[in-house]
Backbone as a chain_set.jsonl record, in Angstrom:
{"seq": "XXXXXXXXXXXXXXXXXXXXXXXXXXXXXXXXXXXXXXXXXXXXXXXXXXXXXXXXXXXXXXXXX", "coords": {"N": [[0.848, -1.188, 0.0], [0.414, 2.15, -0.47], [1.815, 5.344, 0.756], [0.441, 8.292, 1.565], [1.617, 10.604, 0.111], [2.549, 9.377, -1.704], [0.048, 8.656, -2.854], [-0.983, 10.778, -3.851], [1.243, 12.255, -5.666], [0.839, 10.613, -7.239], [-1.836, 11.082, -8.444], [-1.5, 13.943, -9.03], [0.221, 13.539, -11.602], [-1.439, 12.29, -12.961], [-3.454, 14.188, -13.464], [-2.052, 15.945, -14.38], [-1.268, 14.786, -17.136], [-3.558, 14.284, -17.937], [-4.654, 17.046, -18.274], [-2.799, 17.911, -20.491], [-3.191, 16.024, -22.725], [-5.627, 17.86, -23.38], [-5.124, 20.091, -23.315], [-3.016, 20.177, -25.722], [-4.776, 20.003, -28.393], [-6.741, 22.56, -27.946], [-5.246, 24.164, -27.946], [-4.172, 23.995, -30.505], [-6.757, 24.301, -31.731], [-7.731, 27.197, -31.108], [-5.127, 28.228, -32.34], [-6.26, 28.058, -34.893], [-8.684, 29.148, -35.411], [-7.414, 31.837, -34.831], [-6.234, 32.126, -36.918], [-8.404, 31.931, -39.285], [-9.704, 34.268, -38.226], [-8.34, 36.124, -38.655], [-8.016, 36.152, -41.422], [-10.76, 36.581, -42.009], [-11.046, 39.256, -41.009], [-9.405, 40.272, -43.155], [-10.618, 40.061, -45.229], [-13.332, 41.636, -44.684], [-12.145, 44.306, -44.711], [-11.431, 44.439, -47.158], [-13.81, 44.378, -48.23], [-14.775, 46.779, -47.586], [-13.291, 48.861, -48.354], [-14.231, 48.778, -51.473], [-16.666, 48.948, -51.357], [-16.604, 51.89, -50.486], [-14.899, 52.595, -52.511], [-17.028, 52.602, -54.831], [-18.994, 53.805, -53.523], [-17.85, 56.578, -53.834], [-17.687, 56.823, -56.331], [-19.914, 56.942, -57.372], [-21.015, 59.115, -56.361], [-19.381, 60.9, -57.329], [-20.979, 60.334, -59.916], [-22.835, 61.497, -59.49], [-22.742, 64.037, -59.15], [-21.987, 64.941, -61.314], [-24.13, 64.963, -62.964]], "CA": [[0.0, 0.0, 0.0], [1.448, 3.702, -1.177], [1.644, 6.26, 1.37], [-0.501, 9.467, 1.049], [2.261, 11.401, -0.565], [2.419, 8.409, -3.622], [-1.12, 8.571, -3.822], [-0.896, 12.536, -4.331], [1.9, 12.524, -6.508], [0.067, 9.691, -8.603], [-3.004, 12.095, -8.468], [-0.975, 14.797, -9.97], [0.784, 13.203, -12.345], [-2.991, 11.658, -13.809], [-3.724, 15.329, -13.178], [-1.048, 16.972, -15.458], [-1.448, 13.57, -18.226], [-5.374, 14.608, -18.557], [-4.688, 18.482, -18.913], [-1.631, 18.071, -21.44], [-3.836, 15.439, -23.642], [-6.708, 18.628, -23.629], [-4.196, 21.62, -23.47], [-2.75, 20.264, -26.984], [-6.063, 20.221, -28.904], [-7.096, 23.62, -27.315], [-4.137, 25.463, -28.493], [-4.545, 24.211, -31.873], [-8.031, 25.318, -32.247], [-7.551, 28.479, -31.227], [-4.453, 29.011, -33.419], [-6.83, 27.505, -36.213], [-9.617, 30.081, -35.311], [-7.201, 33.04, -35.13], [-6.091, 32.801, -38.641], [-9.098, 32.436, -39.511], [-10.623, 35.363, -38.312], [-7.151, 37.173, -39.821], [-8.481, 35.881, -42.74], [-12.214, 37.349, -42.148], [-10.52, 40.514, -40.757], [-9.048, 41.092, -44.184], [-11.977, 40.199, -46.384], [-14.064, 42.792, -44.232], [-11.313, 44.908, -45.037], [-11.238, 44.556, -48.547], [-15.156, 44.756, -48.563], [-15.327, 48.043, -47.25], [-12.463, 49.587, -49.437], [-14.409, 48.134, -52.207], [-17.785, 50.0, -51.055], [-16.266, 53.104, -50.422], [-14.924, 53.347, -54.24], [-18.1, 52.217, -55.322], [-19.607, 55.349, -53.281], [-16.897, 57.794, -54.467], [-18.094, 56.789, -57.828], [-21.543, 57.505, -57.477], [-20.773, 60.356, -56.026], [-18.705, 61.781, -58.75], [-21.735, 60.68, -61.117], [-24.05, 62.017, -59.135], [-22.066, 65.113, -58.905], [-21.862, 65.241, -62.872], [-25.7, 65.616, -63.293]], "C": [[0.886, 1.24, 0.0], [0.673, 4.587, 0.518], [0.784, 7.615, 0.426], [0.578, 10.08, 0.261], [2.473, 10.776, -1.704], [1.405, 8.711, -3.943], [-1.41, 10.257, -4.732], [-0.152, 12.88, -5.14], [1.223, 11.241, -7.82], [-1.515, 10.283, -9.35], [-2.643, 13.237, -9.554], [-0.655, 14.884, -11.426], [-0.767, 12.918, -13.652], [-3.143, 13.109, -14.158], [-3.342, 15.931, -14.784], [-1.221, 15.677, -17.05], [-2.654, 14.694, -19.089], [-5.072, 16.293, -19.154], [-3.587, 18.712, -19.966], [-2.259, 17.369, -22.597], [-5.375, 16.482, -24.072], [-5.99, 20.011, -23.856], [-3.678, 21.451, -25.121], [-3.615, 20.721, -28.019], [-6.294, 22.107, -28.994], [-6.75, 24.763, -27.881], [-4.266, 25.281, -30.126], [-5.839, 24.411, -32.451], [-7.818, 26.586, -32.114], [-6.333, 29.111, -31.988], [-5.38, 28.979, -34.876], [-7.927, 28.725, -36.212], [-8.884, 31.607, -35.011], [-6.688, 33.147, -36.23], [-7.323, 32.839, -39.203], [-9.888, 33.787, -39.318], [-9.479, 36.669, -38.803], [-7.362, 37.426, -41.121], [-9.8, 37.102, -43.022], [-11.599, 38.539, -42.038], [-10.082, 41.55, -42.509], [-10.107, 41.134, -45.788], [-12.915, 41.437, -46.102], [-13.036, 43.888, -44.463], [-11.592, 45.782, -46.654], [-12.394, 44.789, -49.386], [-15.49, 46.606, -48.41], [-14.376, 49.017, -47.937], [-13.101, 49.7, -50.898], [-15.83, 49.272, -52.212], [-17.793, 51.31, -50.808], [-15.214, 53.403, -52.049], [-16.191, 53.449, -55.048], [-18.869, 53.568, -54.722], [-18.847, 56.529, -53.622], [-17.408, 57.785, -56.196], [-19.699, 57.154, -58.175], [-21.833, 58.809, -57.295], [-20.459, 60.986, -56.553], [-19.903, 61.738, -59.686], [-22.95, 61.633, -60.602], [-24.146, 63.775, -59.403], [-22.209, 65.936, -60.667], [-23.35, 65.522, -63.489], [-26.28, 67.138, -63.315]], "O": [[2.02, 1.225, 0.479], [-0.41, 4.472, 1.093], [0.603, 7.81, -0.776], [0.093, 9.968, -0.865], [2.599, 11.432, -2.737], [1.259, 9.091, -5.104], [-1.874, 10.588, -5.823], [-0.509, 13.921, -5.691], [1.292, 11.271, -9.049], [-2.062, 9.974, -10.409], [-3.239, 13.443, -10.611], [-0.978, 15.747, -12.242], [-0.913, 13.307, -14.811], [-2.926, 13.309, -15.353], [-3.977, 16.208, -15.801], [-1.269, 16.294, -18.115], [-2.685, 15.406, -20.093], [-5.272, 16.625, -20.322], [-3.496, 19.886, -20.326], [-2.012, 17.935, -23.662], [-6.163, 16.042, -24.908], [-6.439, 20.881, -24.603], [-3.86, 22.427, -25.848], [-3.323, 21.773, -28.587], [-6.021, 22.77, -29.994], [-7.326, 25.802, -28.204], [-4.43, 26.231, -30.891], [-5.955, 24.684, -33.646], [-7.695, 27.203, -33.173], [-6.368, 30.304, -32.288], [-5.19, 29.778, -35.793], [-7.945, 29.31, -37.295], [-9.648, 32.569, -34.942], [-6.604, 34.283, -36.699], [-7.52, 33.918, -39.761], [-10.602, 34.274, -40.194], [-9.758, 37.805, -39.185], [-7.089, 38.409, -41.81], [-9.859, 38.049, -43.806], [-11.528, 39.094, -43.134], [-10.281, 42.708, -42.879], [-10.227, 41.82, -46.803], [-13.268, 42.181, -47.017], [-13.75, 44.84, -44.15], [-11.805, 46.923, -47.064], [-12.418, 45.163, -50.559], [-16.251, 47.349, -49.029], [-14.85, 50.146, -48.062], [-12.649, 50.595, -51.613], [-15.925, 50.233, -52.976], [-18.844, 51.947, -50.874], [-14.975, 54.544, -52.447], [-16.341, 54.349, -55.875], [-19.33, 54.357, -55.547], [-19.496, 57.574, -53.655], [-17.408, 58.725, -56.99], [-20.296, 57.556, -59.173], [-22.667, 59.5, -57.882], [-21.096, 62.039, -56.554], [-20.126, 62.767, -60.325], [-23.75, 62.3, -61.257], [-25.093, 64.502, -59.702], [-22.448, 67.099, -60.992], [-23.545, 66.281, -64.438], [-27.464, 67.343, -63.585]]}, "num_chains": 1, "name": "protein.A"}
């Protein structure tokens, strides 16, 4: 039979196993979901550059009437 201080360091050890087999995962979703939204970031980007020529241009025709 293990003294309390085996069973606590065998506790731990399970401990640190379980959160290192969920900490891996974890981290690679969230790197996976911040490029993505780097990604979105620059589409919304590129949308609204896109809509603001598109109103400069209307604007000029509008202007030309």
């Amino acid at each position: 039979m293990g003294s309390l201080a085996d069973l606590i360091l065998a506790g731990m050890a399970g401990g640190l196993a379980v959160f290192s087999l969920l900490a891996v995962p974890l981290l690679f979703w969230l790197h996976r979901l911040s490029v993505q939204m780097q990604a979105q970031s620059k589409e919304v980007e590129h949308m609204r550059r896109t809509m603001d020529q598109i109103t400069r241009v209307m604007m000029e025709v509008r202007h030309e009437r």
